[in-house]
C-alpha positions as CSV (number, residue, x, y, z in Angstrom):
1,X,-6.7,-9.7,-19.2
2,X,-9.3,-9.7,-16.4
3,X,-9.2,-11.1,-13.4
4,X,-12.3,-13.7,-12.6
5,X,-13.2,-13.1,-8.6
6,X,-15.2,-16.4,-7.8
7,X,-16.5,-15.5,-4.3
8,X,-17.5,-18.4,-1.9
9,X,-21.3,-18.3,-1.9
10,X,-22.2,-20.1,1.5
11,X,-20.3,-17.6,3.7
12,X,-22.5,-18.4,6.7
13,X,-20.9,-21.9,6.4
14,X,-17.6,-20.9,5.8
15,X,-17.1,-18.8,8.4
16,X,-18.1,-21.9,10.9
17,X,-15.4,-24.3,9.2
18,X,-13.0,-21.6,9.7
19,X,-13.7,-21.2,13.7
20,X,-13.7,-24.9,13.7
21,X,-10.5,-25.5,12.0
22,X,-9.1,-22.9,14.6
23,X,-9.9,-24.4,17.2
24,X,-9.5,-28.5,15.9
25,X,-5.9,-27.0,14.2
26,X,-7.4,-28.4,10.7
27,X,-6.6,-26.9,7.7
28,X,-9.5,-25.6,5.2
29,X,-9.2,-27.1,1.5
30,X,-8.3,-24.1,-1.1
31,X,-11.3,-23.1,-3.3
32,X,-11.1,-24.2,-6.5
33,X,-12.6,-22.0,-9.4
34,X,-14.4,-22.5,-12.9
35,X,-10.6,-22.1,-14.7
36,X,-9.2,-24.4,-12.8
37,X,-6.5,-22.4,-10.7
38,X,-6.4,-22.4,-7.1
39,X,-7.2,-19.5,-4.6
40,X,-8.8,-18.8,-1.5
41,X,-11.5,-16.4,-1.4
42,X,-13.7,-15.1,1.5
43,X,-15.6,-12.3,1.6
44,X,-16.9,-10.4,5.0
45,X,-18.6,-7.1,5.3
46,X,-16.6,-4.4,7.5
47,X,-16.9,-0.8,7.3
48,X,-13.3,1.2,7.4
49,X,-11.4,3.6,9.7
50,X,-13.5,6.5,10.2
51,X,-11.0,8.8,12.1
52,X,-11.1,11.8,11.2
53,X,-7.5,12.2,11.0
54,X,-8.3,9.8,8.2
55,X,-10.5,10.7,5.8
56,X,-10.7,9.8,2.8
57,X,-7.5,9.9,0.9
58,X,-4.7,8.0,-0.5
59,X,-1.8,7.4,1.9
60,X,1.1,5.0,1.9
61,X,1.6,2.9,4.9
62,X,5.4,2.4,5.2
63,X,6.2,-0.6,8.2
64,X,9.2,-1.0,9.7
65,X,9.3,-4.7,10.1
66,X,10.8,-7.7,9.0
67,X,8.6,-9.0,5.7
68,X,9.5,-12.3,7.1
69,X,7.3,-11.6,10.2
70,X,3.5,-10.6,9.4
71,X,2.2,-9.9,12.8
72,X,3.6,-6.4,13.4
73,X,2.5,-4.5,10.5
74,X,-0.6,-7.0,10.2
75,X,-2.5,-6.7,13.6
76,X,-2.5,-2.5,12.6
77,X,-4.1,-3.4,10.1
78,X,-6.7,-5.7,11.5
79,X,-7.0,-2.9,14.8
80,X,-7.8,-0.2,12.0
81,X,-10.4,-2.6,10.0
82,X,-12.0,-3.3,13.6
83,X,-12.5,0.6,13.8
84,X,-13.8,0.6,10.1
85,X,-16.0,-1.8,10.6
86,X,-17.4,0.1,13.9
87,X,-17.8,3.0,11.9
88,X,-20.2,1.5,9.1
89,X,-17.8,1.5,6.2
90,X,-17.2,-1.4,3.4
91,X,-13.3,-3.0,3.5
92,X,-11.5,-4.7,0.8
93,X,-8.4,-6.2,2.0
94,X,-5.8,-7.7,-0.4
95,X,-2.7,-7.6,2.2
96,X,-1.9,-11.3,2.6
97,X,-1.1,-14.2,0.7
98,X,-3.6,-16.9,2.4
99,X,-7.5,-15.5,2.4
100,X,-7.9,-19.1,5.3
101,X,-5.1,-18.1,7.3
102,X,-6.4,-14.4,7.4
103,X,-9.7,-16.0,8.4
104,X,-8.6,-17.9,11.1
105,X,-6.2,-14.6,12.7
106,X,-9.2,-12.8,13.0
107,X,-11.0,-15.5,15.2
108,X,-8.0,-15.6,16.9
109,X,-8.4,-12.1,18.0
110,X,-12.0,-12.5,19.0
111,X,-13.2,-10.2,15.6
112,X,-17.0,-11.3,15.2
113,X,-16.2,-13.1,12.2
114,X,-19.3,-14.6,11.5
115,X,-22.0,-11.7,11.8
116,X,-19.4,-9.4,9.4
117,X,-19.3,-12.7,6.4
118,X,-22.9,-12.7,7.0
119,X,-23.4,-9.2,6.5
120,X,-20.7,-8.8,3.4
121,X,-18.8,-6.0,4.8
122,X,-15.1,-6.7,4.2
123,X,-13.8,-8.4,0.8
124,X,-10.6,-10.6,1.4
125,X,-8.5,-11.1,-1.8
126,X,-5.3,-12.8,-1.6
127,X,-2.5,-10.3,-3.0
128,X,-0.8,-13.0,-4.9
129,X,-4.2,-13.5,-6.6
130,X,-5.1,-10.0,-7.3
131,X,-2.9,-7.3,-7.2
132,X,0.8,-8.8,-9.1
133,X,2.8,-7.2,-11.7
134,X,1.6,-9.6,-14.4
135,X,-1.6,-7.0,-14.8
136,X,-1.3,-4.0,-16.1
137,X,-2.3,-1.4,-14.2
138,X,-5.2,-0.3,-15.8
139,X,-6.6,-3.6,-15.5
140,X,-5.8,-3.3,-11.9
141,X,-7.5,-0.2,-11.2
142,X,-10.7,-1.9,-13.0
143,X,-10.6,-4.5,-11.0
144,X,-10.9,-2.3,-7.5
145,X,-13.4,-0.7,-9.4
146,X,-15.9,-3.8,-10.1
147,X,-15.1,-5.0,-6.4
148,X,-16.4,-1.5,-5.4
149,X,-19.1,-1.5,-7.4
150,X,-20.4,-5.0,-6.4
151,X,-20.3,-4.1,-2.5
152,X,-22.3,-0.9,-2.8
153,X,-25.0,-3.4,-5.1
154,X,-24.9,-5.7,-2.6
155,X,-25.3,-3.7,0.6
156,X,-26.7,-0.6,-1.0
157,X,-25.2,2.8,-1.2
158,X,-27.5,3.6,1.6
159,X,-26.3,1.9,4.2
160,X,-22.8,2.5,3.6
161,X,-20.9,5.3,4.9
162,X,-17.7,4.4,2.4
163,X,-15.3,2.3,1.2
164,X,-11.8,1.5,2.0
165,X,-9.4,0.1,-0.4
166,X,-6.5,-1.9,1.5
167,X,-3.7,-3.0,-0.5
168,X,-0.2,-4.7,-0.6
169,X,2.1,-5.4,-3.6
170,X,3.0,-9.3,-3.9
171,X,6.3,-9.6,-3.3
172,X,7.6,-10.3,-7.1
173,X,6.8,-6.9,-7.7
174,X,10.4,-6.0,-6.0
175,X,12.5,-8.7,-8.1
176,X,13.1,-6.9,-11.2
177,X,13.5,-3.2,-12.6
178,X,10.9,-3.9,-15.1
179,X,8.5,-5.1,-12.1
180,X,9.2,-2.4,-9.9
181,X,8.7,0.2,-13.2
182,X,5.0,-1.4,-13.2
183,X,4.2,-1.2,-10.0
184,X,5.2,3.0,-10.2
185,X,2.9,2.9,-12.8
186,X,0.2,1.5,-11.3
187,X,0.2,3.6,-8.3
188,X,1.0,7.1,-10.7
189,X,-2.0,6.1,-12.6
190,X,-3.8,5.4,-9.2
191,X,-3.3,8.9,-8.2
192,X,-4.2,10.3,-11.6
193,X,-7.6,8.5,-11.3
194,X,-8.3,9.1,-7.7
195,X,-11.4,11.2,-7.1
196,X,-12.0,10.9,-3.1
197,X,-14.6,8.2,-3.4
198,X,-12.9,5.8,-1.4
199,X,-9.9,6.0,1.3
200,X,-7.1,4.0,-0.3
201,X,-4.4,2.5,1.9
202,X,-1.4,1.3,0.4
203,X,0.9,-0.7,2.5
204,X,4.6,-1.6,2.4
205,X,7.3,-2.4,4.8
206,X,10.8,-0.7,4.4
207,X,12.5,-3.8,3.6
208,X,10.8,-4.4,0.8
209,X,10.4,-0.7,-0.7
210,X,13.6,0.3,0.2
211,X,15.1,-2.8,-2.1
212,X,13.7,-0.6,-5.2
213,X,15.8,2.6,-6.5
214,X,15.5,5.8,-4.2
215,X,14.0,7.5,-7.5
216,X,11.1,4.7,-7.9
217,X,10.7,4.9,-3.9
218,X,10.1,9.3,-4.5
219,X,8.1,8.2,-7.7
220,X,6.0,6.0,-5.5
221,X,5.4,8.8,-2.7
222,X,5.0,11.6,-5.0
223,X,1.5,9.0,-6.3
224,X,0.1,9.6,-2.8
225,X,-0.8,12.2,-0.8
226,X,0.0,11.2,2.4
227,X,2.7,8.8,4.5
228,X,1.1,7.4,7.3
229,X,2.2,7.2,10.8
230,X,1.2,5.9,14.5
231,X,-1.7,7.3,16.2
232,X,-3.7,7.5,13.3
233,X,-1.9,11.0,11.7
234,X,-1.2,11.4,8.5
235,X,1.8,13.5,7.0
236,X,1.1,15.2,3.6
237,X,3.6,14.3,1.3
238,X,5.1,16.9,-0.7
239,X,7.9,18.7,-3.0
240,X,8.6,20.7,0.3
241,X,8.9,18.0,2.8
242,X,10.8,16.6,-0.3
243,X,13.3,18.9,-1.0
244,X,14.1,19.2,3.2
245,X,14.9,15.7,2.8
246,X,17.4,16.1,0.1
247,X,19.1,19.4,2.2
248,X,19.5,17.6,5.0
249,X,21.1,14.4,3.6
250,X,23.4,17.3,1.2
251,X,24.3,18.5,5.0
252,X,25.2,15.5,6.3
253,X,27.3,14.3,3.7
254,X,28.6,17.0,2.5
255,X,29.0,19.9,4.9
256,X,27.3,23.0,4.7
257,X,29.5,25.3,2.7
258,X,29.9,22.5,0.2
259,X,26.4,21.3,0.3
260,X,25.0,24.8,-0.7
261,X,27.4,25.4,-3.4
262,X,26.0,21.7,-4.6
263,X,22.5,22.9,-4.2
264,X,22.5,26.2,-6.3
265,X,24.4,24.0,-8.8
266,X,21.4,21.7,-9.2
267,X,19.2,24.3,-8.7
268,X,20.5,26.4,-12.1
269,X,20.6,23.1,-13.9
270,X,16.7,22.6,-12.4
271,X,16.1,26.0,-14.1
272,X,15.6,27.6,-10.6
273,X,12.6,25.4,-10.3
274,X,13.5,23.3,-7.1
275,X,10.7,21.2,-6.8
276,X,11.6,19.5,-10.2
277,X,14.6,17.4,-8.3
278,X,11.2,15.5,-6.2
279,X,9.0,15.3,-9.1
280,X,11.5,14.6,-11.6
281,X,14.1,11.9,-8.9
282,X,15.7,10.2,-12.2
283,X,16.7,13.7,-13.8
284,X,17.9,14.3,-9.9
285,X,20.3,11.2,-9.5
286,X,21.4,11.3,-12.9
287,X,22.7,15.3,-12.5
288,X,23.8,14.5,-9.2
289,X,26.1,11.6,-10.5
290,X,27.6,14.0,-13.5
291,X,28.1,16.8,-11.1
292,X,29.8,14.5,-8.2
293,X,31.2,11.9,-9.8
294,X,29.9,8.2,-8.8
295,X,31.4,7.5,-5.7
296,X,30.0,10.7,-4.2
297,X,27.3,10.7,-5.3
298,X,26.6,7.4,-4.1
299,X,27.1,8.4,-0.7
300,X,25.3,11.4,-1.0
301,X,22.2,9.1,-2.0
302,X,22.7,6.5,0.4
303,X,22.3,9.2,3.2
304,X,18.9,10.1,1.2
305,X,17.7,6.8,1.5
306,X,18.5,6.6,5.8
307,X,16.5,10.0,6.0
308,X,14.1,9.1,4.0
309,X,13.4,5.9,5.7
310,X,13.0,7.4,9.1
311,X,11.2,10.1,7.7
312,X,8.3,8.0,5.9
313,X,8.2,4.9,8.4
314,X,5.0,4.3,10.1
């Protein structure tokens, strides 16, 4: 099943609605497309981030806020495309729900919007639209890839310095095992495929990652190469930084002396291979439970989840 992107054609025009409506308080009708469903799409042209601390690479933005309240973990987001777009790089942004309301932030912040629709820089796709758990993910990564594809046609790989890929999972992909197993999916085959051609930025706020399993939330780590964090840096994400996770938590909720004994345990039943208990986290909390019991190990998981929390949040 593909997804049919029906961009709006007079972006010149929409873009003066949209600083109308801000300042009148109207509201924008929804675009309505060939198959009949409802969506708002408007594209603008804005190059990405082009810190060097950046790159290109793809990094999992973790925000500690409430999903209830957008701005926190939003105006990052629209600071860091500001910078992309002063560097000369192409963005696609699929982070929000409401392609108008996004609009009509970005006047509020003073961003030029009108030269950047003009220009075709940044691509905004509402989340709910595009990126939802009723695709699989190979159609998902074709998708990015045909977005990609058009900008460089329609700018010209010339004059573009990149491309950066911003994107945020729709909220039903958190409701169900099955959903969350998709979305793991999508971002393993995401790494699989990754090549460097783009900087991918995948953002998610602790409330809503940390309502999945701790091994889908290691899954989903160990699919990027990076965790984000403020200041621009990026942390690379690994078995080691891992496995210091999982010694500290045994530590601190276990004691030393028992926490090592634990360790080696797991560690003969890893085949003296530690790095399996990051890369493999369901063989981990299953091995963990038959050597602890339940209860235990519960607790010994729970103080995981805390470290790993603070250790990944942006």
């Amino acid at each position: 099943m593909l997804i049919r992107m029906h961009f709006i054609t007079d972006h010149h025009e929409i873009c003066k609605r949209v600083t109308r409506s801000v300042k009148a308080g109207t509201v924008i009708p929804m675009h309505e497309t060939e198959t009949g469903q409802q969506f708002r799409l408007a594209t603008l042209l804005c190059p990405p981030y082009s810190s060097n601390s950046l790159g290109h690479s793809h990094s999992i933005y973790v925000f500690d806020s409430n999903p209830s309240r957008t701005d926190p973990w939003c105006n990052n987001i629209y600071d860091q495309i500001v910078q992309h777009i002063s560097a000369g790089y192409a963005v696609v942004y699929v982070g929000e729900q409401d392609e108008i309301a996004t609009l009509r932030r970005f006047v509020r912040i003073g961003f030029p919007v009108e030269d950047f629709i003009q220009s075709g820089y940044l691509t905004i796709i509402s989340k709910d639209t595009f990126y939802s758990p009723i695709f699989k993910a190979s159609v998902l990564l074709e998708q990015w890839s045909k977005i990609f594809s058009n900008i460089e046609k329609r700018i010209g790989s010339s004059e573009l310095k990149g491309i950066v890929g911003i994107g945020m999972p729709t909220d039903s992909y958190f409701i169900s095992d099955s959903s969350q197993q998709r979305l793991v999916e999508y971002e393993s085959l995401a790494a699989d495929k990754y090549e460097g051609a783009i900087e991918a930025m995948c953002i998610y706020t602790t409330d809503l990652i940390f309502r999945m399993p701790l091994r889908h939330v290691i899954r989903l780590l160990n699919a990027h190469q990076n965790t984000a964090h403020k200041g621009g840096i990026l942390k690379p994400w690994n078995t080691e930084r891992g496995l210091a996770l999982v010694r500290k938590s045994f530590d601190a909720s276990l004691g030393n002396n028992v926490s090592e004994m634990v360790f080696s345990i797991l560690l003969r039943d890893f085949e003296m291979q530690p790095e399996a208990m990051i890369i493999h986290p369901d063989s981990f909390e299953r091995k963990l439970q038959i050597l602890l019991g339940g209860t235990a190990a519960e607790i010994v998981l729970n103080t995981l989840t805390i470290e790993l929390k603070k250790d990944i949040a942006y």
